[in-house]
C-alpha positions in Angstrom: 99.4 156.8 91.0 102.2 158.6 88.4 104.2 155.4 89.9 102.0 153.1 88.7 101.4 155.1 85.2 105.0 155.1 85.0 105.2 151.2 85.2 102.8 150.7 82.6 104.0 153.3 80.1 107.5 151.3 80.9 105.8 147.9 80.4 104.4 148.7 76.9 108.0 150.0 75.6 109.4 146.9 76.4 106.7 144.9 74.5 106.7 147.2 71.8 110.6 147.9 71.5 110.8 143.2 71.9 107.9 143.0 69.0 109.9 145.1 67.0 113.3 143.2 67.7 111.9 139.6 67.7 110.0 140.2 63.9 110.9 136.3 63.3 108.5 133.7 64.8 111.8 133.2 67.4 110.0 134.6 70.1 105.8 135.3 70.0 104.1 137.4 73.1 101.0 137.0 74.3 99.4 139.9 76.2 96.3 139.4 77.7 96.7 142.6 79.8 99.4 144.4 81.3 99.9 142.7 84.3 99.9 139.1 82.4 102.5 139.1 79.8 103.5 135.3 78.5 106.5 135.3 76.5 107.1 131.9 74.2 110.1 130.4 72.4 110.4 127.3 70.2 113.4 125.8 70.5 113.4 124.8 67.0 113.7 128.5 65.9 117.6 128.3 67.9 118.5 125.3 65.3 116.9 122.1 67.8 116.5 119.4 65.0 113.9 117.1 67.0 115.3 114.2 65.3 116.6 112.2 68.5 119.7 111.2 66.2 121.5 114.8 67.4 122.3 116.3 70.2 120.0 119.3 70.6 121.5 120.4 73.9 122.8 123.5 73.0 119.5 125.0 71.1 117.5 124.4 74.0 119.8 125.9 76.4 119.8 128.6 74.4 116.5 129.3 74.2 116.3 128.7 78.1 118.5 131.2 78.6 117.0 133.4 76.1 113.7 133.1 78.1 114.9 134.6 81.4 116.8 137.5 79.4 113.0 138.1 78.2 111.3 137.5 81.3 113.6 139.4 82.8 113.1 142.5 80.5 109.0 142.2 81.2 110.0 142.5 85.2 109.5 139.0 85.9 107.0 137.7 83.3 106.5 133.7 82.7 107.9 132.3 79.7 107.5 129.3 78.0 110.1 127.3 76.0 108.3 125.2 73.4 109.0 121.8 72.0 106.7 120.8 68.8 106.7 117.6 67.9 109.6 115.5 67.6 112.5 113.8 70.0 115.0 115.9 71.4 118.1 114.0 72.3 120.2 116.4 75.4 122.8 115.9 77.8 122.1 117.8 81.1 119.2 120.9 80.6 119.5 123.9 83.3 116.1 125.2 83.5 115.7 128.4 85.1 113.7 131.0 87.5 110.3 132.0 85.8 110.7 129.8 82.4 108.2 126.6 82.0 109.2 123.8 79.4 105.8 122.9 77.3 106.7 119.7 75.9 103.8 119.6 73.3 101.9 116.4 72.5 104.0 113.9 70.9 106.9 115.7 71.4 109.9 113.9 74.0 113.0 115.0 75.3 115.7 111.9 75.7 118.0 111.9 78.1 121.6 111.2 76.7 122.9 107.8 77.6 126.9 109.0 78.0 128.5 109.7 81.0 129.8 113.0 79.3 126.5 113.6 78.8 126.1 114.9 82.7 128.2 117.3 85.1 131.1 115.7 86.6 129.1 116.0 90.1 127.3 113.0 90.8 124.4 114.7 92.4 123.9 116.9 89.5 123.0 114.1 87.7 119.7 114.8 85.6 118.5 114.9 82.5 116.3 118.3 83.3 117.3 120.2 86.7 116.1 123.6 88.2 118.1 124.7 91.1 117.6 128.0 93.2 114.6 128.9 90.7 111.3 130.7 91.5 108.2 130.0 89.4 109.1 127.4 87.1 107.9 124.1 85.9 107.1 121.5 83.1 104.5 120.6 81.0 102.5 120.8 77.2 101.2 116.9 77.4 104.6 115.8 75.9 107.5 113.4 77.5 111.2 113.3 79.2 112.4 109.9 78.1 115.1 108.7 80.2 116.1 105.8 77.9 116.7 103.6 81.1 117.0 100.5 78.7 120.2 101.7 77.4 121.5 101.4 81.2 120.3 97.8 81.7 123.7 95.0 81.6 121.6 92.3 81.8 117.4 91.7 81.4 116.1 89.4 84.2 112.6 88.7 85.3 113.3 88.6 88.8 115.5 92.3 88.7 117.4 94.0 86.1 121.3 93.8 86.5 122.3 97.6 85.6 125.1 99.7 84.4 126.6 101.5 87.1 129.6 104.4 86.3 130.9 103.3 89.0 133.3 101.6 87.2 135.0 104.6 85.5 135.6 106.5 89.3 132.9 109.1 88.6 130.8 107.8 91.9 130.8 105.4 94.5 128.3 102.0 95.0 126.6 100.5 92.9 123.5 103.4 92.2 126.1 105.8 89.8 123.2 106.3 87.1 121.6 109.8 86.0 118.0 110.9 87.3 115.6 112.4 85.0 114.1 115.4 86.6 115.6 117.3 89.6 114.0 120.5 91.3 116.8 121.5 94.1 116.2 124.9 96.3 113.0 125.8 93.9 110.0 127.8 95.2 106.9 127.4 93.2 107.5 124.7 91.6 104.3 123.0 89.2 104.9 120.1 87.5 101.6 119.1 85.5 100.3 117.5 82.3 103.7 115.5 81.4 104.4 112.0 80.8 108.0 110.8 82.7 109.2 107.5 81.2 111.8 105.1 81.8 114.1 106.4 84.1 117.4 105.3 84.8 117.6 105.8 88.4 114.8 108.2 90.3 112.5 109.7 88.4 111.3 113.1 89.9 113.3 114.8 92.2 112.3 117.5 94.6 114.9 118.5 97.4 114.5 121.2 99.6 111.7 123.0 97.7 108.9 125.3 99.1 105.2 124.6 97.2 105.3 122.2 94.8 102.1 120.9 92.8 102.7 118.3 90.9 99.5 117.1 89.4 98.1 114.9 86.3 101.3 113.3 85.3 102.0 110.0 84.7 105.4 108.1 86.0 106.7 104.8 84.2 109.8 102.8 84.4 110.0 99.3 84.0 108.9 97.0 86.3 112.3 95.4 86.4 114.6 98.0 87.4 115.9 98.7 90.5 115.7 102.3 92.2 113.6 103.8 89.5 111.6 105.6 92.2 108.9 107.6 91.0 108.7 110.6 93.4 111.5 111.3 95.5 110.0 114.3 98.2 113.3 115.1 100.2 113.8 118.1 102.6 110.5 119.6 101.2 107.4 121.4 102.3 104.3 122.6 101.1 103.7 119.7 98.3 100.5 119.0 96.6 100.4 115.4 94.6 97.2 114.8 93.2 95.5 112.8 89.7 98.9 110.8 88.9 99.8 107.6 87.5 102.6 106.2 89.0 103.6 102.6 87.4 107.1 101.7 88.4 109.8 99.4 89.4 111.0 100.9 92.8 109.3 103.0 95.6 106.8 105.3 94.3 105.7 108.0 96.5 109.1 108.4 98.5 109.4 111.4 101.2 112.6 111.3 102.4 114.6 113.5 105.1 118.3 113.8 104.5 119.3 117.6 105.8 116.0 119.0 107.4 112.3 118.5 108.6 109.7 117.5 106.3 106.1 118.8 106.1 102.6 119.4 105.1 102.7 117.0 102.1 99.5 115.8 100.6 98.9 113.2 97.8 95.5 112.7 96.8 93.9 110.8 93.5 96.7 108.7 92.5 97.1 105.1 91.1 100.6 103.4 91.8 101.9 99.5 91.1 104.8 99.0 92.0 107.6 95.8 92.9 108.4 98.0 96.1 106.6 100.2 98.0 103.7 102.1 96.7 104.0 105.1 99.9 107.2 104.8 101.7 108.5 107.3 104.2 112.0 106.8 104.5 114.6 104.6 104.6 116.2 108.4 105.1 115.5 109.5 108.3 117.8 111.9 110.0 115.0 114.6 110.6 111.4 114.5 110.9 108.2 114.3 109.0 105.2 116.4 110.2 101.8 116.8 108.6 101.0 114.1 106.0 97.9 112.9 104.3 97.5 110.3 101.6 93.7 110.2 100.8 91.6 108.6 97.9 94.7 106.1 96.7 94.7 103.3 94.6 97.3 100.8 95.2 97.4 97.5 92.7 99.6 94.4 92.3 102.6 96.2 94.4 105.1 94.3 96.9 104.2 96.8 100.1 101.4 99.0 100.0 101.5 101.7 103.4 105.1 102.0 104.6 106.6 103.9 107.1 110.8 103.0 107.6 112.6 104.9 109.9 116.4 104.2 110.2 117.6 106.9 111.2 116.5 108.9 114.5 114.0 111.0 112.5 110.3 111.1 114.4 107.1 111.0 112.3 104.1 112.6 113.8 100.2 113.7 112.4 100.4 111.1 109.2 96.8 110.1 108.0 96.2 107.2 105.4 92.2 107.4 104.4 89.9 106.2 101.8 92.7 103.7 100.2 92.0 100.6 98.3 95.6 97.7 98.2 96.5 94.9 96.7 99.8 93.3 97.2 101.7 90.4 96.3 104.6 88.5 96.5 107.6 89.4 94.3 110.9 88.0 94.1 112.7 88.5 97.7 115.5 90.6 95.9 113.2 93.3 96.4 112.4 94.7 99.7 108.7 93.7 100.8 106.7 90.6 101.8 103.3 91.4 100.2 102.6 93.6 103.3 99.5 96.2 103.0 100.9 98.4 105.8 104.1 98.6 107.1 105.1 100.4 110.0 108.8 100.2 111.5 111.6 102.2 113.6 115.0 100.5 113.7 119.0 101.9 113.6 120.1 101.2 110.4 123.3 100.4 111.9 125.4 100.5 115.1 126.4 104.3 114.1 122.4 105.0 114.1 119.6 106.0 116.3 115.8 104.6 116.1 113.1 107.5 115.2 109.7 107.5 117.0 106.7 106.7 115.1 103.7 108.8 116.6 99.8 109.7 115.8 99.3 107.7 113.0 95.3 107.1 111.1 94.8 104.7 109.1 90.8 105.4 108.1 88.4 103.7 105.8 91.5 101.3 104.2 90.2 98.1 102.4 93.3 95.5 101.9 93.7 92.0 99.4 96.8 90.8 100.4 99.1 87.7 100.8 100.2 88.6 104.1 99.6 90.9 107.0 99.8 93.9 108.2 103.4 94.5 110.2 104.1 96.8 113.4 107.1 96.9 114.9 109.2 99.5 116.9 112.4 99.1 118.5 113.3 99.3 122.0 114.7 103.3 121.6 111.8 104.0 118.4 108.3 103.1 120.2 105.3 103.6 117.8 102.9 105.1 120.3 99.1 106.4 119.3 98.1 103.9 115.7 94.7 103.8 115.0 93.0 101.8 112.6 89.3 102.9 112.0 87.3 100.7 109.1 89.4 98.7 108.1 88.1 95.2 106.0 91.6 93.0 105.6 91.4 89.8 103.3 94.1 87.0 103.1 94.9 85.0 100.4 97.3 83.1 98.0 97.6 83.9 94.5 101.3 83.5 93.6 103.8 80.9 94.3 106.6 82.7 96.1 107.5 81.6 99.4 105.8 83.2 102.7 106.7 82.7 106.3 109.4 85.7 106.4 109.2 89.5 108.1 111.1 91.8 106.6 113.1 94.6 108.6 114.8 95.9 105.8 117.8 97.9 105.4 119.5 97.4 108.6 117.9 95.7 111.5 117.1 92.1 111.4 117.4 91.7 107.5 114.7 88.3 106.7 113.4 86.9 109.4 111.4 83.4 109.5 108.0 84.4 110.7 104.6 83.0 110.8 101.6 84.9 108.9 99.6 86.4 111.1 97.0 89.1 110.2 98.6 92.0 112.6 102.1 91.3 113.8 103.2 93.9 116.4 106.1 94.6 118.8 107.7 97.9 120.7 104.0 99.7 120.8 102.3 101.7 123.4 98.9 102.7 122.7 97.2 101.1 119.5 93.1 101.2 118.6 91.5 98.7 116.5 88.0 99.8 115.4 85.3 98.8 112.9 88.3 96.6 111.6 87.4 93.1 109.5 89.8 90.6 108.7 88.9 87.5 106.0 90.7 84.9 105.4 90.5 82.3 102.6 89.6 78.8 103.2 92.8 77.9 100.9 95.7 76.7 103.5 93.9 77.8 106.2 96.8 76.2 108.2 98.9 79.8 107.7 95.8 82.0 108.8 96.2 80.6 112.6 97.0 84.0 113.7 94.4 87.2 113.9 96.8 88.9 116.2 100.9 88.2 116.7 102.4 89.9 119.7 103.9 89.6 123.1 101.7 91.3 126.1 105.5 92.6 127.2 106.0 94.8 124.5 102.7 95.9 123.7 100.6 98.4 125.9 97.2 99.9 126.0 95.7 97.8 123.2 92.0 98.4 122.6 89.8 96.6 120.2 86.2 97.4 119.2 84.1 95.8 116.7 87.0 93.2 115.4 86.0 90.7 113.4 88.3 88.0 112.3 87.1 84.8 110.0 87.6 82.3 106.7 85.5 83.8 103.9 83.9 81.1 101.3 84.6 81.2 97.4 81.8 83.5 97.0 83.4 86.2 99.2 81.0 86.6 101.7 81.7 84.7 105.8 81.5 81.1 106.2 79.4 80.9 108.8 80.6 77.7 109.6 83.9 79.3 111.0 84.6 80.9 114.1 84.6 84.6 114.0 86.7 86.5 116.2 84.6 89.1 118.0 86.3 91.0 120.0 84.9 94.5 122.8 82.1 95.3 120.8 
């Protein structure tokens, strides 16, 4: 009890004794009680100009940095650093254990567009990163601006041509272009009520973090550009994704696996479009995923909706897909996709590779417009073993003019491969349930819908079907009765 007294009595000297020192509006305190002190800084108060026309690099850093001094002082107290209104051109920001930015409305941060602008590192590359930090986040309703126009060579419909530093030595291939947000080693990480816009490469970053919540935000980067990914999940467990807007070129819910397992991540209430895919797991494999759910998900206009690729000996296990609504489409073949709703694979990447196992998979109340199928394949070393599919309404059609009749096995693998369209393509699976599932197909070229089901008896085992329907559909949307329905165990 005289402990505890003692804390308190210390607590209120430090607020009185920083009151006293801070006079200025440089640093305000709000104390709602002893135990929830809230330090805030504007950055404008350390000489940030908000013009976008000057570097204000150096103010906000400093009132970072001034912000964990504080914090620290109040024995681990939350601080804010505050942006009003305006554009903050920086190079690389270093945010830090316990400090939130709080990016106010119409306020943006811009990334710098100069390679000097960054750490001579490659994979330090952001415009904002946190690493080894506890409690510490974004938001305030405000933006982080990439400015991924200014890394664009050449504008084309089909996909951007970008700049790549490549050129100058600082990196090799041809992906040498900053990220915009990076959490790396972070615990407690909340990310909420932020605009991130126009990327040059990825746009959020979270490696090897513990609980991350990263909800009500909205990603954007033009449709164009390649590997402007809008979530990046690598290494990391414990992650809540929920009410975000994702509207991007690349991959935009992307867990990855690089240097350990991944698990328990859950995405809930999102909208995505995207040229690639909307949910991919993968292409980096190397260790294994564990505990995923993507529920209540909007997917419109993207290349691949549902897709699982597995390159490199990594095995996937517990992943449920439920209440989802897709629509994809055919894109330029630049991109990786063929207008697949789901896509499930397990290759090597490469001869120096192993294939990953694909295992206990759901896919539960999904409803599907798409231009082709829906695509299973394992390997002969990756076996996808235990898919279900439970209410499940499928309908095929044309809308766009690209050319059809390819699989894609991208990276690695059988690159493009000629292919009829079939409404389930499967290989390399043992044990695979079909229930409640519907499958339309439009009365437009109904010479490419010849196929319900694509696969050869020898490579796929323990198959069961119950209350599959397969049929043309007539303009109206409803069955033509007229057809011949495919009903199959019921």
């Amino acid at each position: 009890m005289v402990f505890k007294i003692y804390i308190q009595l210390l607590l209120q000297l430090v607020l009185t004794t920083l009151q006293s020192h801070f006079a200025t509006s440089r640093i305000s305190i709000l104390q709602s009680n002893h135990h929830n002190l809230r330090l805030s800084f504007s950055v404008v108060d350390f000489g940030a100009t908000g013009t976008g026309n000057h570097y204000d690099t150096i103010p906000i850093q400093s009132a970072i940095d001034a912000c964990v001094s504080a914090s620290s002082a109040l024995l681990g107290s939350h601080c804010l650093v505050t942006f009003p209104p305006g554009k903050y051109l920086t190079a690389t920001l270093y945010l830090k254990s316990r400090v939130f930015l709080n990016i106010q409305k119409n306020a943006t941060i811009l990334g710098g567009s100069r390679l000097e602008d960054y750490p001579k590192k490659q994979e330090k590359w952001y415009v904002v990163v946190a690493e080894n930090a506890v409690d510490v986040g974004i938001t305030g309703g405000g933006e982080i601006n990439g400015q991924g126009w200014k890394f664009v060579e050449r504008f084309d419909e089909r996909k951007n041509v970008m700049v790549s530093w490549n050129k100058t030595g600082a990196c090799l291939g041809d992906e040498c272009r900053p990220r915009l947000v990076g959490f790396i080693g972070c615990r407690n990480v909340e990310i909420w009520d932020v605009k991130l816009h126009e990327p040059a490469y990825w746009c959020l970053h979270i490696v090897r973090c513990e609980n991350t919540s990263i909800h009500d935000i909205s990603i954007y980067g033009d449709f164009n550009t390649p590997n402007n990914d809008g979530m990046d999940i690598e290494d990391s467990n414990n992650t809540l994704i929920t009410r975000c807007k994702i509207d991007t070129g690349d991959d935009a819910i992307c867990p990855k696996t690089y240097t350990s397992p991944l698990y328990n991540l859950t995405a809930t209430n999102c909208w995505i479009r995207t040229k690639s895919s909307a949910i991919k797991l993968g292409s980096a494999s190397w260790y294994s995923f564990k505990g995923l759910v993507f529920d209540n998900i909007t997917i419109v206009e993207s290349h691949r909706g549902l897709g699982l690729q597995i390159r490199d000996g990594g095995n996937v296990s517990d992943i449920t897909f439920s209440n989802i609504n897709i629509s994809t489409r055919y894109y330029d073949p630049s991109w990786w996709g063929r207008a697949e709703p789901i896509y499930v694979t397990t290759c090597p990447r490469d001869d120096s590779s192993k294939a990953g196992s694909i295992s206990n998979l759901q896919f539960v109340n999904i409803t599907a417009t798409s231009e082709n199928g829906i695509f299973l394949s394992g390997s002969k070393g990756g076996i996808l073993s235990n898919l279900k599919f439970i209410n499940v309404n499928l309908t095929y059609t044309r809308w766009t003019k690209y050319a059809d009749g390819l699989v894609d096995y991208r990276p690695g693998c059988q690159g493009l491969v000629n292919h009829s369209t079939a409404g389930f393509m499967m290989e390399h699976i043992d044990g695979l349930d079909i229930e409640n599932v519907k499958m339309r197909w439009s009365e437009e070229k109904t010479e490419q819908w010849n196929n319900p089901l694509d696969f050869r008896p020898s490579t796929v085992n323990n198959l069961s079907l119950l209350n599959f329907y397969s049929g043309l559909y007539n303009e109206d949307g409803g069955w033509n009765r007229e057809s011949k329905n495919v009903q199959l165990a019921e």
